[in-house]
C-alpha positions as CSV (number, residue, x, y, z in Angstrom):
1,X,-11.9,-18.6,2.7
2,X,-11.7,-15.0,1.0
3,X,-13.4,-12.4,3.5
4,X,-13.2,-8.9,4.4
5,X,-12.0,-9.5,7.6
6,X,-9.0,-11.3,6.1
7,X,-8.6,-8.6,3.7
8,X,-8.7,-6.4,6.8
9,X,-6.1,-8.5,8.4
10,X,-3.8,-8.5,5.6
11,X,-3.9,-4.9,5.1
12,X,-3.2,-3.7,9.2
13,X,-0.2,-6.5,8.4
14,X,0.9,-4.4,5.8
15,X,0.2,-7.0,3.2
16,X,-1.0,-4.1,0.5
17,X,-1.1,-6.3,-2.6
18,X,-2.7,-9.5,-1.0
19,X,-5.4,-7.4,0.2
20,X,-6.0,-5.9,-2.8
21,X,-6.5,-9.3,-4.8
22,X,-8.8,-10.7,-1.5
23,X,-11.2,-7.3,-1.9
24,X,-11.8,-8.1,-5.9
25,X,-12.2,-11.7,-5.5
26,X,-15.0,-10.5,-2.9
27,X,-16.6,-7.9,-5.3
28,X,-16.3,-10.7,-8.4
29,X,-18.8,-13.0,-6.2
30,X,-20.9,-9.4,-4.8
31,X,-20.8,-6.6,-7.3
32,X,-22.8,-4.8,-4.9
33,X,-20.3,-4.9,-1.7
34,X,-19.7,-1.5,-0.6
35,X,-16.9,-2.4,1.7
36,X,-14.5,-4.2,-1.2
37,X,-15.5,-1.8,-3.3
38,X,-14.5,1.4,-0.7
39,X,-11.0,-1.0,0.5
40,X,-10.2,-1.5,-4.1
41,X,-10.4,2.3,-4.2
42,X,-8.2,3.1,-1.3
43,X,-5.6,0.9,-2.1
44,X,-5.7,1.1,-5.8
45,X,-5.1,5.0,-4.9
46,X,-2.2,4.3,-2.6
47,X,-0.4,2.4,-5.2
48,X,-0.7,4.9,-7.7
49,X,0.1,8.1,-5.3
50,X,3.6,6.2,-4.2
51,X,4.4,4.3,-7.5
52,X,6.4,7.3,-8.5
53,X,7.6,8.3,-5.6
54,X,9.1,5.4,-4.6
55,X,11.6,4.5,-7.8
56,X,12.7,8.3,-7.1
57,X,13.1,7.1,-3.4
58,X,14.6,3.8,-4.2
59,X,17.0,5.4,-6.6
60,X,18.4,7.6,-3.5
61,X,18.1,4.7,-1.0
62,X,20.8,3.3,-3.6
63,X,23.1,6.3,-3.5
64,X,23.4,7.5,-0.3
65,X,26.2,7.4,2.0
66,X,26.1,10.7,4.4
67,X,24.1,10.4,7.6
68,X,22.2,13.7,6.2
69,X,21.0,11.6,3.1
70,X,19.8,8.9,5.8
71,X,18.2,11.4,8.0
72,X,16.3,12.7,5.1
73,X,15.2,8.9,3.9
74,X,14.4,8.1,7.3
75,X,12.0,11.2,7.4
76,X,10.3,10.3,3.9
77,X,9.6,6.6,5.5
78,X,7.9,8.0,8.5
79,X,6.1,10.9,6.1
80,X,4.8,7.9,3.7
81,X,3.7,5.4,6.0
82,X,1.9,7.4,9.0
């Protein structure tokens, strides 16, 4: 069963995408839910606002090899994910 508290769930797990399709399944059956409509919004606009950012990031991960490249990755990670 498709609810917000499993959408919820999924999205504290880190489970963006899953989330994402359990909020518009909820909004196909209530047009009118506030909640899925808030949660599509937020995550729609996190996707978008790292999508970029993380091929450029990926592309580094790739290529590093000195403990400052590391250090600077490792700082991105904590910057994009608190």
């Amino acid at each position: 069963m498709q609810t917000l508290t499993l959408a919820n769930i999924y999205e504290l797990q880190g489970l963006k995408e899953e989330a994402l399709e359990i909020y518009k399944e909820i909004l196909k059956k209530d047009p009118n839910n506030s909640d899925a409509k808030i949660a599509i919004r937020r995550l729609s606009g996190m996707r978008k606002k790292f999508l970029r950012v993380n091929s450029q990031m990926k592309d580094f991960f790739l290529k590093m090899d000195t403990d400052v490249e590391f250090k600077e990755f490792e700082r991105w990670l904590l910057k994009a994910w608190n």
